[in-house]
C-alpha positions in Angstrom: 19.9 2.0 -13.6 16.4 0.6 -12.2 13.5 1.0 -14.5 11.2 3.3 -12.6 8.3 3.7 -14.9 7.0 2.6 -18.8 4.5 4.8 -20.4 3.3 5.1 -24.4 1.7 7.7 -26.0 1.3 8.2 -30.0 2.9 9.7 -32.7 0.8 10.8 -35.7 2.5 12.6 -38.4 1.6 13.1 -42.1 2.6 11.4 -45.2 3.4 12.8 -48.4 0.9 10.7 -50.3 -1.3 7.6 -49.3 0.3 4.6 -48.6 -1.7 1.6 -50.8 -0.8 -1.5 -51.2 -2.9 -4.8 -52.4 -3.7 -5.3 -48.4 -4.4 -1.5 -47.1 -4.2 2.2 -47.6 -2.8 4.2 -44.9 -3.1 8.1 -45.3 -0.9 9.5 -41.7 1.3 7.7 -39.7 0.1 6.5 -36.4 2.5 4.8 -34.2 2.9 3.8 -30.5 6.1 5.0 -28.6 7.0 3.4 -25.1 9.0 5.8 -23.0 10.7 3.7 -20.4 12.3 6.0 -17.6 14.9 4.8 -15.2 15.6 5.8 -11.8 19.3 8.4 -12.9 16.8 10.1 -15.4 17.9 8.0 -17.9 15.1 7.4 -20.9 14.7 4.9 -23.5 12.4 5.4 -26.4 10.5 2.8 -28.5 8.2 2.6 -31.1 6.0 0.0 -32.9 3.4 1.1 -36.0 0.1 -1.0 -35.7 -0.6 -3.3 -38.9 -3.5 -5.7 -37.9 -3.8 -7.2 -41.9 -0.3 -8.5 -41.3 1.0 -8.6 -37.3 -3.1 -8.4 -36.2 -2.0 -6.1 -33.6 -3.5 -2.5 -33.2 -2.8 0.6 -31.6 -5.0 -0.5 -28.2 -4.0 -4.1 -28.5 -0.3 -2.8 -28.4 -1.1 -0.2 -25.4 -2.9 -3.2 -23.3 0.1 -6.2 -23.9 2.7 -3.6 -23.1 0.7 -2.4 -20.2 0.5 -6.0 -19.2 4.2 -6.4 -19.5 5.3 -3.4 -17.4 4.4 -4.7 -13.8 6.8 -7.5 -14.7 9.6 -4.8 -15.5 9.1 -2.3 -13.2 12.3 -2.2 -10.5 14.3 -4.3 -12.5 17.9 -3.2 -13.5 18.9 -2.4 -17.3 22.2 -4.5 -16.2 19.8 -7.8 -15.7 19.3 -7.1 -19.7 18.9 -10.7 -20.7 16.2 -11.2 -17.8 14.6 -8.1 -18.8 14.5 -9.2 -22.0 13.0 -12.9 -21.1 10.2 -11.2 -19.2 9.1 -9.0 -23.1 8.9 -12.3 -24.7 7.6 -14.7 -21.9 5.2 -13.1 -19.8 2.7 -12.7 -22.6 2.7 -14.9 -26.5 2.5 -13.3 -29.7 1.9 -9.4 -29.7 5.2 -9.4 -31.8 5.1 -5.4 -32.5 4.4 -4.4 -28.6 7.2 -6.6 -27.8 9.5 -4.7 -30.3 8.4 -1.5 -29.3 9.7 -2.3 -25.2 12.6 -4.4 -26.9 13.7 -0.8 -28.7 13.4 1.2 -25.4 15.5 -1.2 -23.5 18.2 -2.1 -25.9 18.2 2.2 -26.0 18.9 2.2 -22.2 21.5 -0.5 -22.4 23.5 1.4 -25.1 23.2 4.3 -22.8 24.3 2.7 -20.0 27.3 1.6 -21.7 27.5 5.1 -23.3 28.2 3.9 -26.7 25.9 3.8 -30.2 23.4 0.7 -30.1 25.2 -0.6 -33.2 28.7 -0.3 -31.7 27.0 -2.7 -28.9 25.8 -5.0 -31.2 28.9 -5.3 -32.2 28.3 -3.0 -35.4 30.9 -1.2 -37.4 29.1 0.1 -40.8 27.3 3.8 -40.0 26.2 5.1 -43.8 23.5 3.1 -45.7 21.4 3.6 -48.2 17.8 2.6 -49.0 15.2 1.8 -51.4 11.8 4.0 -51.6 8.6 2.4 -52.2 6.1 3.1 -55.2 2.3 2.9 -54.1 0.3 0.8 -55.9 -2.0 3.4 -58.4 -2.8 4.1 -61.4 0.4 3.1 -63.7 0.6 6.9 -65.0 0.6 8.7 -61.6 3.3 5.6 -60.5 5.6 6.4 -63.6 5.6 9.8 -61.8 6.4 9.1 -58.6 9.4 6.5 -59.4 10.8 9.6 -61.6 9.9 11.9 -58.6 12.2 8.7 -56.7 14.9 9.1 -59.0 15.2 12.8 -59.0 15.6 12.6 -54.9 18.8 10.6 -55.4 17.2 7.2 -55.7 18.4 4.4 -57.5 16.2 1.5 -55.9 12.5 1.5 -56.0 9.7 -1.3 -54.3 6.6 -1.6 -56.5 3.7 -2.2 -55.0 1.7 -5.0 -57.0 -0.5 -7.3 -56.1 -4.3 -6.7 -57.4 -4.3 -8.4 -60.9 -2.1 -9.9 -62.5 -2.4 -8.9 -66.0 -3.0 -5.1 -64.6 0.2 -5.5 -62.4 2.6 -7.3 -65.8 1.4 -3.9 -67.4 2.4 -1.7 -65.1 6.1 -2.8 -64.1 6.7 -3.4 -68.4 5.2 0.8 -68.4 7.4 1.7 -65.3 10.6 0.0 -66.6 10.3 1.4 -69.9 10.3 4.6 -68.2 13.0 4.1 -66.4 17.2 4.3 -67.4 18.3 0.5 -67.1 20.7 1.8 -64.3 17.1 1.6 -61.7 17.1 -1.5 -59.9 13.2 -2.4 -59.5 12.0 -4.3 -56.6 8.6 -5.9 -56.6 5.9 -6.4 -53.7 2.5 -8.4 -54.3 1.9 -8.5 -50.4 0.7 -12.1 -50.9 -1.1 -10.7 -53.9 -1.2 -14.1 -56.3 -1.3 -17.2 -56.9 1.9 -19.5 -57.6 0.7 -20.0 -61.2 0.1 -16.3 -61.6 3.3 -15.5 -60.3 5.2 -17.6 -62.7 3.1 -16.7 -65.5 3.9 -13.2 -65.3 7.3 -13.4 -64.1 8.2 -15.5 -67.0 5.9 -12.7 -69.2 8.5 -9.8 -67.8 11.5 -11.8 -67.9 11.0 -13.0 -71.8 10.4 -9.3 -72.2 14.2 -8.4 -70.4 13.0 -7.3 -66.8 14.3 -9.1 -64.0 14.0 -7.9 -61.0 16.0 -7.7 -58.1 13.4 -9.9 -56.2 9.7 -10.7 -55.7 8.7 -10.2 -52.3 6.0 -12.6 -50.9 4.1 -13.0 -53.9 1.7 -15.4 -52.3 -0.4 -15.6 -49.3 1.6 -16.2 -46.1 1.2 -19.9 -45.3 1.7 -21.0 -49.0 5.3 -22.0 -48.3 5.0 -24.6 -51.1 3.9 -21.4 -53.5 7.1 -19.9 -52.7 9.1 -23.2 -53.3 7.2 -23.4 -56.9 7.7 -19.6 -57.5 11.9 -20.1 -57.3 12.0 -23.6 -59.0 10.2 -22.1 -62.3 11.6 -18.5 -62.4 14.8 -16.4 -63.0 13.7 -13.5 -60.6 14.9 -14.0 -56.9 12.0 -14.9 -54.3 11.8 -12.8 -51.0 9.7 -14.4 -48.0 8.5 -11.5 -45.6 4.9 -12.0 -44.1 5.7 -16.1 -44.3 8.8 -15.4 -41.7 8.0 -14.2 -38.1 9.6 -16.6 -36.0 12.9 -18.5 -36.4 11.0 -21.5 -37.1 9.2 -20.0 -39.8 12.8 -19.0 -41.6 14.2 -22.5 -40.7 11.7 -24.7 -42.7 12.0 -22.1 -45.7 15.6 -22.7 -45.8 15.7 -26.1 -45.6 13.1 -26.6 -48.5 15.1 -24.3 -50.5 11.8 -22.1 -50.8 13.3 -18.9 -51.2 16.3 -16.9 -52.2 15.6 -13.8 -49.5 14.3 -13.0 -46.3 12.7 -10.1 -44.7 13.7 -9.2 -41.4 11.5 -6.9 -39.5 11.6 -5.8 -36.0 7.6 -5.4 -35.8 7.2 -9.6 -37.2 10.3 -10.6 -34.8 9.4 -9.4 -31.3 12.3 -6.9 -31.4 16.1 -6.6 -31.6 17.2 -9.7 -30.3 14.9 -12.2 -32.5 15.9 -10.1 -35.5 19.7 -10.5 -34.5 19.2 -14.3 -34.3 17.3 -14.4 -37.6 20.0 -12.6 -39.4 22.5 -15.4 -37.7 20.2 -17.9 -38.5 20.4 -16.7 -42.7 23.9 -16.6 -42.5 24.4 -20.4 -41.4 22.2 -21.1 -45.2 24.4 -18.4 -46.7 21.0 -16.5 -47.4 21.2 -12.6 -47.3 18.7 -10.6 -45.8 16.7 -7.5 -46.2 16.2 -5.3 -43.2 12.6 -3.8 -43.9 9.9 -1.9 -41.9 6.6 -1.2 -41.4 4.6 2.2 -42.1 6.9 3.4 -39.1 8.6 6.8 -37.5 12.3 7.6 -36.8 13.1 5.5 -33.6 11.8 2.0 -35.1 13.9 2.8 -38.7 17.0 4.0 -36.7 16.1 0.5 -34.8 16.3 -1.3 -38.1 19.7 0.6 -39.0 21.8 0.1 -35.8 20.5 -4.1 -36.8 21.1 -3.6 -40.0 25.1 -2.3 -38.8 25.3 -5.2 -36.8 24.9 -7.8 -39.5 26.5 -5.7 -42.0 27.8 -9.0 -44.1 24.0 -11.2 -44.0 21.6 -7.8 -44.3 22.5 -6.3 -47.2 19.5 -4.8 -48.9 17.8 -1.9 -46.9 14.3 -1.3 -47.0 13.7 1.8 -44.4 12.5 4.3 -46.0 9.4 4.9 -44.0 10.9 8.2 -42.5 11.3 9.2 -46.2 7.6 8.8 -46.7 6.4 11.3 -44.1 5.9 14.8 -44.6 6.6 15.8 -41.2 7.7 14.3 -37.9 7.6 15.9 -34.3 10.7 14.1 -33.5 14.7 15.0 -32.4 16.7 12.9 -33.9 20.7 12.5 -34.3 20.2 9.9 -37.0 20.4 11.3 -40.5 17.7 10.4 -42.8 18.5 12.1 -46.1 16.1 10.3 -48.3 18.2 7.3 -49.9 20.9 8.1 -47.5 20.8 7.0 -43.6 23.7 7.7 -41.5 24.1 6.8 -37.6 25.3 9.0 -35.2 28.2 8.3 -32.6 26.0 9.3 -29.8 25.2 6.7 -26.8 21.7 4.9 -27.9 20.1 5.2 -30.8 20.0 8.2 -31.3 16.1 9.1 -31.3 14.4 10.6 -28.6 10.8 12.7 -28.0 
């Protein structure tokens, strides 16, 4: 199988309702899919959702580094996967989501060629998961009636978005939990929302009223590692570093300060497949478990996440893919099964996404 030519083209599809967090609002989907073709007819898809406030990438930048990639590919055989996969992440720095995006389409074609499922190559076993759903940051009202909405699709794990005042934000988690039966586990995201003072004083404020949640993702801005190191030494609530982790470097000086109880894998921060593998290997050395999480992204980046997600079954377990569960519509064929909470792999060779 020779690779005989990589295009992209988007994928817009609607949401359900805006997307707002303390950093953006996003009201469709746009994403970038890379179709690589091979020389039997064989086709790989990826796909990589532009997030400049957090990977600085954009829909163009994405199109130019993986058009700058593609000379460098083009001829090569899906059997030379390791080479192929040397040229993504050496022929250009950075451009973590474009990287992903070709990562995806290759590790597609090298599942294919090996005509099993992309987790049973990874060495995967687990096929049926299930995932959280995320509130939008709002008004606390029209948030009460969305996590209810949540709850009445079959879901038992909900992501707050917080982030844009403290006080405001300790008021609307003690509103939603009240409103909720104990059995909800409540996530919490400030997308690097506070400060490591505010953070503890209105952890501690929820926590002396009863609600501890499963974790606070990256309650402070991303370079503050010392924040997140303050944040767990003062508070009962687990601390879970996402934009503070791209690299394995970034993970590895967490974990040896102790800083956080969590990570966040995603394949858009990573570069792909194979960083995420390693970063998932790297947790497990610290005996820290990991979340497999997304961006605002379509099927064939979540089913990505999944068939990763399979393959560290015993160091990723917490899912947050529910980005498919978000849209209202998607243009898409797709083997995978995304019934809201629920997301179940296929046995087919790949992963299971395709245009």
């Amino acid at each position: 199988m020779k690779i005989r030519s990589i295009r992209t083209q988007s994928l817009k599809a609607p949401l359900k309702t805006p997307f707002v967090t303390s950093l953006r609002r996003v009201d469709a989907l746009e994403d970038l899919v890379v179709v690589i073709e091979c020389d039997d007819g064989s086709i790989g898809y990826g796909e990589g959702a532009p997030t400049p406030q957090i990977t600085g990438e954009t829909m163009g930048s994405m199109a130019a580094a993986i058009e700058f990639i593609t000379p460098h590919l083009i001829g090569k055989e899906i059997e030379e996967f390791n080479t192929l996969l040397h040229i993504v992440h050496h022929t250009i720095v950075k451009n973590t989501t474009a990287k992903s995006a070709l990562e995806i389409a290759l590790y597609d074609l090298r599942a294919q060629s090996l005509k099993v499922p992309l987790y049973k190559m990874l060495g995967g076993e687990k096929r049926e998961f299930k995932t959280d759903i995320t509130i939008s940051m709002g008004e606390t009202e029209k948030m009460i009636e969305d996590a209810l909405q949540a709850l009445s699709l079959g879901y038992d794990t909900l992501k707050i978005k917080i982030g844009e005042n403290p006080q405001k934000d300790a008021s609307r988690i003690k509103s939603i939990a009240e409103a909720l039966p104990k059995s909800v586990s409540l996530r919490l995201d400030a997308n690097q929302g506070w400060s490591p003072q505010e953070s503890v004083s209105l952890l501690q404020q929820l926590e002396n009223n009863g609600i501890v949640a499963e974790f606070i993702e990256q309650p402070v801005p991303s370079d503050d590692v010392e924040g997140l190191h303050y944040i767990k030494e003062r508070v009962q609530t687990p601390v879970l570093a996402d934009e503070s982790v791209f690299s394995l470097k970034d993970a590895k000086r967490l974990l040896e300060m102790e800083a956080v109880d969590y990570i966040n894998i995603k394949l858009a921060k990573t570069g792909g497949i194979s960083n995420a593998l390693a970063l998932a290997d790297l947790c497990a050395e610290y005996g820290v478990e990991c979340m497999l999480g997304c961006m605002l992204e379509g099927p064939i980046s979540v089913a990505a996440g999944v068939h990763v997600a399979s393959a560290r079954a015993e160091t990723i377990t917490m899912l947050d893919l529910d980005a498919v569960a978000l849209l209202a519509s998607h243009p898409l064929k797709s083997d995978v099964r995304f019934n809201e909470s629920e997301i179940i792999l296929p046995h087919v060779p790949g992963i299971g996404v395709s245009l």
